[in-house]
Each structure stands twice: as structure tokens, then as C-alpha cells.
N, C-alpha and C positions, 0 to 999 in steps of 0.2 A: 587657578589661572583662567581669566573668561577666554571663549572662546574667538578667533578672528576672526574677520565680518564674512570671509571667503568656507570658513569650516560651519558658520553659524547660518549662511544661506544652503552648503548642502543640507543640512540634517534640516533646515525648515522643509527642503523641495523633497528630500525622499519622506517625509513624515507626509507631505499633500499625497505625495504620489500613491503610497501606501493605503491610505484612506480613502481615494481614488477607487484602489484596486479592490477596497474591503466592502465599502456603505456606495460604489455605483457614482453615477453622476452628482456632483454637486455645485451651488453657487456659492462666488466668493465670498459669500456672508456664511451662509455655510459652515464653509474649510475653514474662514474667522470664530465659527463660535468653537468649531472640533478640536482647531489647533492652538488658541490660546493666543493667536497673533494680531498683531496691531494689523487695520486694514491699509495700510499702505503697505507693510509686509507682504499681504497677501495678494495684492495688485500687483509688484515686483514680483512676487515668486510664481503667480499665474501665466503674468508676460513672460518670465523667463522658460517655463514648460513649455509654454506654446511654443513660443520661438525653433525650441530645440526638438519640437515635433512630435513631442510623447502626451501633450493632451489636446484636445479640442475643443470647439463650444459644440454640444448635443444638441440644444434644445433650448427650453425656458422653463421655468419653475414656476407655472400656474397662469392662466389666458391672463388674472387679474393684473398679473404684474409686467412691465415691459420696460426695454431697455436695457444696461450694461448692468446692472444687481441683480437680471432675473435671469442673466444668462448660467445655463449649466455646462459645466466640464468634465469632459469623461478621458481615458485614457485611450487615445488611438490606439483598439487591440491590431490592427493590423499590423503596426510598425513590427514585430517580429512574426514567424511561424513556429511554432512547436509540434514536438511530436513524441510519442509515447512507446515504450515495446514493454512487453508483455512473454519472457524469454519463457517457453517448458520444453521442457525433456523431447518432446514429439511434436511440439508446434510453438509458432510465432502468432502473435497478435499486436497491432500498431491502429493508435488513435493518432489524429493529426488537427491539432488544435489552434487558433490564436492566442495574440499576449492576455487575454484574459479568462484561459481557459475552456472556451468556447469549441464547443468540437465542429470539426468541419466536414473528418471521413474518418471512417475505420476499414480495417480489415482481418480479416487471418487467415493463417493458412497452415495444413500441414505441413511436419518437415520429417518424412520416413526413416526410421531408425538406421536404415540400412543405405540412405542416401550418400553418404559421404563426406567428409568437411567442407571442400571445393560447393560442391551443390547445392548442400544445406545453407552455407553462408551466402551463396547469391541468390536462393530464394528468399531469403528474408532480406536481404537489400532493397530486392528489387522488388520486394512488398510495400517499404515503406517510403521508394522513391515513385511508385505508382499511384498510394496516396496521396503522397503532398503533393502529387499533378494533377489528380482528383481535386483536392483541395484550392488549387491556386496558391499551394502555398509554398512556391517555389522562389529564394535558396530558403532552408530553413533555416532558421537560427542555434537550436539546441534541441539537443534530442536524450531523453530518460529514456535509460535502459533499467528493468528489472528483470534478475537471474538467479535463479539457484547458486549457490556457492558463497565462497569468501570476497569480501572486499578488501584489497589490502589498504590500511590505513594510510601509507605512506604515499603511497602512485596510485590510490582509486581504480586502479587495477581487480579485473576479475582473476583471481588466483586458479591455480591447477587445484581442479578437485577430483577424486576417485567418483567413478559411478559418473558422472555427466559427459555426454557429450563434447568430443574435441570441437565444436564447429562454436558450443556458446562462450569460448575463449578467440578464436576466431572472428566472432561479428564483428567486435566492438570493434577492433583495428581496420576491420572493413568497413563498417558505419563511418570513422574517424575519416578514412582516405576519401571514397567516393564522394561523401555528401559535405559541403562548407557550413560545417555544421559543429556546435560543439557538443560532444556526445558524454553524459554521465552518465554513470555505473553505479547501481544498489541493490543489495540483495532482496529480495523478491519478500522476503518476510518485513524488512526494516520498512520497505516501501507502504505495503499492507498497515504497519501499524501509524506510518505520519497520516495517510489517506483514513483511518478512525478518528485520527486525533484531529483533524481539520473537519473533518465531516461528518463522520460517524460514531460510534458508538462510546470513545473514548474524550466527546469534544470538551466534555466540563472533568477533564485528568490532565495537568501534566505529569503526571508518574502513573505511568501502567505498565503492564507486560501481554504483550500479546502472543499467544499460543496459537503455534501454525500447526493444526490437523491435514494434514493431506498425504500425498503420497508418500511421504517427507514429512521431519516431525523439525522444526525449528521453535523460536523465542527469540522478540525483538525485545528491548530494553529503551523505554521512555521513562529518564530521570529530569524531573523540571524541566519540562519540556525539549529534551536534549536526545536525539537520538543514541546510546551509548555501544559503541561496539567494539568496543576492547582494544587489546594493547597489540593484537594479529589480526583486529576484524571479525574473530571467532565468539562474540558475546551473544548469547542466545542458542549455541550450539547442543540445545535441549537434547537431540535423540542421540545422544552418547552417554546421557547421563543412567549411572550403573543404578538400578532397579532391584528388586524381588523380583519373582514370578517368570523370569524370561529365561532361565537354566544356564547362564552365563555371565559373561561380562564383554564391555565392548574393547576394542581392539583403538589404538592411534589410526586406521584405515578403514575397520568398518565399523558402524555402529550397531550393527547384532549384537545380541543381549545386553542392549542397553534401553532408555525409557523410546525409539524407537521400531522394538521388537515387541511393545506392547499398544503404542496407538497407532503404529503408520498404517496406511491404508490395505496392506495385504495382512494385517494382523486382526484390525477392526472385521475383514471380509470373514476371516475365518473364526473370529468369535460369534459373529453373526449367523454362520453357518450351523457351529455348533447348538445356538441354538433356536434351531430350527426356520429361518429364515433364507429364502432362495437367492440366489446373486441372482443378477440377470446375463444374460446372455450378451457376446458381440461388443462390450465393451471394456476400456484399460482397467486394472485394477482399482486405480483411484476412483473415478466414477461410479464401479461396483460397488465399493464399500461408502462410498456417499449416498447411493440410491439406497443401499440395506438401511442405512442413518433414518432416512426419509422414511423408507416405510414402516420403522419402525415406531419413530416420532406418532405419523398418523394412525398406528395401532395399536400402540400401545396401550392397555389395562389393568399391567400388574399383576394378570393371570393369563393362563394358556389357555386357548381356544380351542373349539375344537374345529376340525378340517372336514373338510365333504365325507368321506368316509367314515366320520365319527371316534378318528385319532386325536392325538393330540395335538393342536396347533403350533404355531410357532409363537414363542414366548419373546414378546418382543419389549415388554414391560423389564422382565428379565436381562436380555438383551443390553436395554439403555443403562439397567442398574449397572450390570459388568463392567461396560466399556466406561459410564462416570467414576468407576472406583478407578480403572486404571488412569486416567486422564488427571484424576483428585490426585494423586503420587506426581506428578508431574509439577503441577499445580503447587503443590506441599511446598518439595524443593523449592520452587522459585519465591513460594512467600515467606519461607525461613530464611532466604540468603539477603532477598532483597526489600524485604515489606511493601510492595509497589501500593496497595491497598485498593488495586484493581487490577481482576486477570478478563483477557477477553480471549474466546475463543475463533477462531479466522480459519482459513482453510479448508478445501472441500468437504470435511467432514464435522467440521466442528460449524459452518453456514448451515449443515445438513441438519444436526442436531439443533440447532436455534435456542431457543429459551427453554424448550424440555430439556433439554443433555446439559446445558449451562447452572439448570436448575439443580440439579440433581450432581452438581460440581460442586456449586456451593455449599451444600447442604455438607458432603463430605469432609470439605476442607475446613469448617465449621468445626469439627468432631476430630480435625487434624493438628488444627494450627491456633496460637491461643492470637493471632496477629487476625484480627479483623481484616476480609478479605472480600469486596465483592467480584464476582464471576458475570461474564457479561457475553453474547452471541454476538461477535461482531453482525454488522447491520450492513456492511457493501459489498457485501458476496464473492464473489468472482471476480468482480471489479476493483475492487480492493488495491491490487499490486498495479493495473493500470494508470487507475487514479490515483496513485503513490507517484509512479513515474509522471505526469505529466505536472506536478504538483511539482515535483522534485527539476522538472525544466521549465516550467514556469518561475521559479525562484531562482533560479540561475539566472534566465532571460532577463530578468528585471533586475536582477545586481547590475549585468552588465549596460544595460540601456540608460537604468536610473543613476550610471555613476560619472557621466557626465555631471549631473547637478552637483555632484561634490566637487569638483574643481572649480 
């Protein structure tokens, strides 16, 4: 059945709009050769964007050419503001961006363990409404939340988790009321691996699995380009998965002796320690055991050094071997359940390891799994879950914007 002339004008205007968003300014000749569409098409669907305030003329498309063919079209990113959070354990981070990504301010700030719900949750409000004042980007339009926990499938809801903070179930309701703003909710892994797959290291995958090292052991699950997170929200719930090596088994409430009691960040510290590698001093666990990652990456040689006193050094060759065997168990599981045929590693410790710890991932899982499997360093660091969030309200923003053209 074709479509009606009223359904067949939205999908030409969000397909301009799209293209818009992707390849930058273009002219209506252009958007005519991209889209496949008659130029009278595209003359009605040009007028009708403008009209409706979502695009403008930029510029021209080259001094030689002049007049109404050279004119180029961009998407007015003003028309909304966005903004991004960045939810941990002990601190808030917030980007505040335009409709096309465009960062305008950030911030961050701690939020002390022992602060309180009430106080914890109006520090980071009032972080992210000090921003968008910063910004000029005052109402906002939508605002990405990334969090530790579950998301429930049904209400987008950040669920009640053991171990976190009452204040990061808190925000969102606070973010929702203060700001006229619509506020979505993502777990801080699944974010991390859309922001690969747009940008980084997973861009040429729709099917991968990203593996969060950090202080906290997570797996996001990207099937054909679908974020998949189960039938409770709970898909990628890696650091519960029952192991070797840990003297246990994990619990429905904690995940001790599970694949978390072999790579989270105070397990990765104390292999490192064992051998012979110093934490340093004055900082959270996570960081310690990211910085041991780091120095061991840069000195690593596969044999032990010796130290000023003409002991033995610390074995940091050694070191990376350990922690890729237990990380390669991890790894396993996820390519016997799901064949993704690409793991990337994310998280502050797996950024820390980079291509050596990745390397020596593959190598293992090679020797584990007969399912061909590349291993990959994720490539945006730390940023990763931010630019998941503002990725994740920037696609909101623009459903809503762009769906006038569909009527």
C-alpha cells in the first residue's frame, strides 16, 4: 500500500533532517543528489523546514557560484539545549551542549560519601543548572543521565541497587521537577558502548560487547546495532558471573566470588601489588588500580627488573599477563553465549591497559574460544559515558523537534 502524500512528506523531511545532522550544511542540489528526490521535492521540503525553524541558509557553496542553488542549509543547533550527566559513586560531571552536539560548558564536582541524599542531590542540580546559565542555554530541552545500576525496561526508571548511593535514585526525580526539561536515564556502561559505536572504537560493528573494567565490572550488549538489555534491564550484568579462581560464588545481592572479585578495581590493585608493583598514595581505589594498569603498560618486558638496591623489581610483564588471563575468562563467556565477534574493553582500567592488556586478551581468547573474536581498547576514555549521554539527548531532542515534519 504506497504511502500518503502527508506520511511520504514526513519521512522525506526527517531523512533531509538527518543528513543535515550527519554530512553538515548542504545545498538543495546536494540533499537532491543524497536523497534521491525530485527537485521540486526538495524545494517543498527545504521551504517547509525552514518555515518550521529547524533549518537555515549558512552560507554558499563556493564564491564561483551565487544565488538560490548555492545557497547552503544547516540545522539551526540553537533551537534546543542539551545536556549530559556523568552520575559515580562520589562525584557528578555535566556537559551542556546544542542541537548538534556542540559543547557549550561543562563541569564537575564532588559529591562526599557522607554528604547526605537531601545535599548530594542539590549539588548536582545546581551543577547542571549553573551550566546551562553558563551556557546560555537556558530552558533546556533534554537532559542524559548516565548511572551505575539498572534501568528498568518498562518506566526507564533507575532501579534500587545494593552498594550505590540513595541520592543517584534521587536525582533523576529532582532533575525531572526543577529543570522543563525532559530527562533520560542509561546505565553508564550501555552509554559507554553507543558513544564507541558512533565514534569510537566500535564505529565499523554493529554487534559488539563492551566490557566495563572499573571499579565495577559491567557488559553492554550491541545486537545489529540495537542496544540489548534484557527482559529486567539486567543484560551485561558480567561481575556476577560465577568464575574459577575467586573461592566462591556470587550471591542475588553481592557479586563477591563472581567474575567481579577477579577484575574489579580493588582485585586488579591487589594483583598488582602482589606482584610487586606500588599503588600510589591519596587516591580512590579505582584510580589506583588504573594507575598500576598504566605503569605497568609502560614497563612492561616480560621479565623482572631489578630495583636500586639490586632486588628484584617489580614484574609488570608478569603483571599484565595475570590480569589478561582473568579478564580472557570473562571475555570467553561472553563469546560462547553470544558470538558478538568483537569485545572492546572500556573502563578505567581496561582505557589504562589500551592495546597492550587488549592484546594479550586476544591472544588468550584465541587459545579459548573456537568463535573468532577481535578484542579492541576502547578509544574515548573517560568520556565515553558522557558522550553516550549527550548522544542519547541529542536523539531524543531531535525525535521530538523533527516530528512535527511528520504530521
Amino acid at each position: 500500500m504506497p504511502a500518503s502524500p502527508s506520511t511520504a512528506r514526513a519521512i522525506n523531511d526527517r531523512l533531509a533532517l538527518r543528513l543535515l545532522q550527519q554530512e553538515g550544511p548542504l545545498t538543495a542540489g546536494q540533499l537532491k543528489q543524497l536523497t534521491g528526490l525530485s527537485r521540486p521535492t526538495v524545494a517543498d521540503l527545504v521551504d517547509r523546514l525552514a518555515a518550521a525553524g529547524l533549518i537555515e541558509v549558512v552560507g554558499e557553496a563556493g564564491a564561483e557560484r551565487r544565488g538560490p542553488n548555492a545557497r547552503l542549509y544547516g540545522i539551526v543547533a540553537g533551537r534546543a539545549h542539551l545536556a549530559a550527566l556523568d552520575v559515580r559513586t562520589e562525584s557528578v560531571s555535566v556537559v551542556v551542549a546544542d542541537l548538534l552536539g556542540r559543547v557549550r560548558a561543562e563541569a564537575s564536582a564532588p559529591v562526599a560519601e557522607d554528604a547526605g541524599t537531601g545535599p548530594a542531590v542539590e549539588r548536582a542540580v545546581a551543577l547542571v543548572e549553573r551550566a546551562a546559565k553558563e551556557a546560555g542555554a537556558v530552558p533546556l530541552h533534554t537532559v542524559g543521565v548516565g548511572a551505575p545500576g539498572l534501568i528498568d525496561p518498562a518506566t526507564g526508571e533507575l532501579r534500587d541497587s545494593t552498594g550505590l548511593p540513595a541520592w543517584h535514585r534521587r536525582l533523576v526525580a529532582a532533575l525531572q521537577e526543577r529543570l522543563p526539561a525532559r530527562v533520560l536515564v542509561e546505565n553508564e556502561t550501555n552509554l559507554a558502548a553507543l558513544a564507541e559505536h558512533r565514534d569510537g572504537a566500535a564505529r565499523d560493528r554493529d554487534t559488539f560487547v563492551l566490557v566495563w573494567l572499573g571499579l565495577g565490572i559491567g557488559a553492554a550488549v550491541m545486537l545489529d546495532g540495537v542496544l540489548r538489555r534484557g527482559a529486567s534491564g539486567g543484560a551485561g550484568e558480567l561481575g556476577f558471573l560465577p568464575v574459577p579462581w575467586t573461592g566462591g560464588l556470587p550471591s542475588a545481592t553481592d557479586c563477591g566470588g563472581g567474575f567481579h572479585s577477579l577484575a574489579g578495581a580493588a582485585a586488579v590493585e591487589e594483583l598488582a601489588v602482589r606482584h610487586g608493583l606500588t599503588a600510589p598514595a591519596g587516591a580512590d581505589v579505582e584510580l589506583r588500580a588504573a594507575a598500576l594498569v598504566r605503569e605497568a603498560v609502560a614497563g612492561a618486558d616480560g621479565a623482572e627488573r631489578a630495583d636500586a638496591d639490586g632486588g628484584p623489581g617489580p614484574d609488570a610483564g608478569g603483571f599484565l599477563d595475570a590480569l589478561a588471563d582473568r579478564v580472557a575468562l570473562g571475555a570467553a563467556s561472553v563469546a560462547a553465549v553470544l558470538d558478538p565477534g568483537c569485545v572492546v574493553l572500556a573502563g578505567e582500567t581496561g582505557r589504562a591497559g589500551g592495546a597492550a592488556l587488549a592484546s594479550r586478551v586476544r591472544e588468550r581468547l584465541a587459545r579459548m574460544s573456537p568463535l573468532p573474536t577481535e578484542v579492541r581498547a576502547g578509544s574515548l576514555g573517560g568520556g565515553a559515558v558522557l558522550r553516550g549521554a549527550l548522544l542519547t539527548a541529542r536523539d531524543g531532542a531531535q525525535d521530538d523537534l523533527f516530528a512535527p515534519a511528520e504530521r
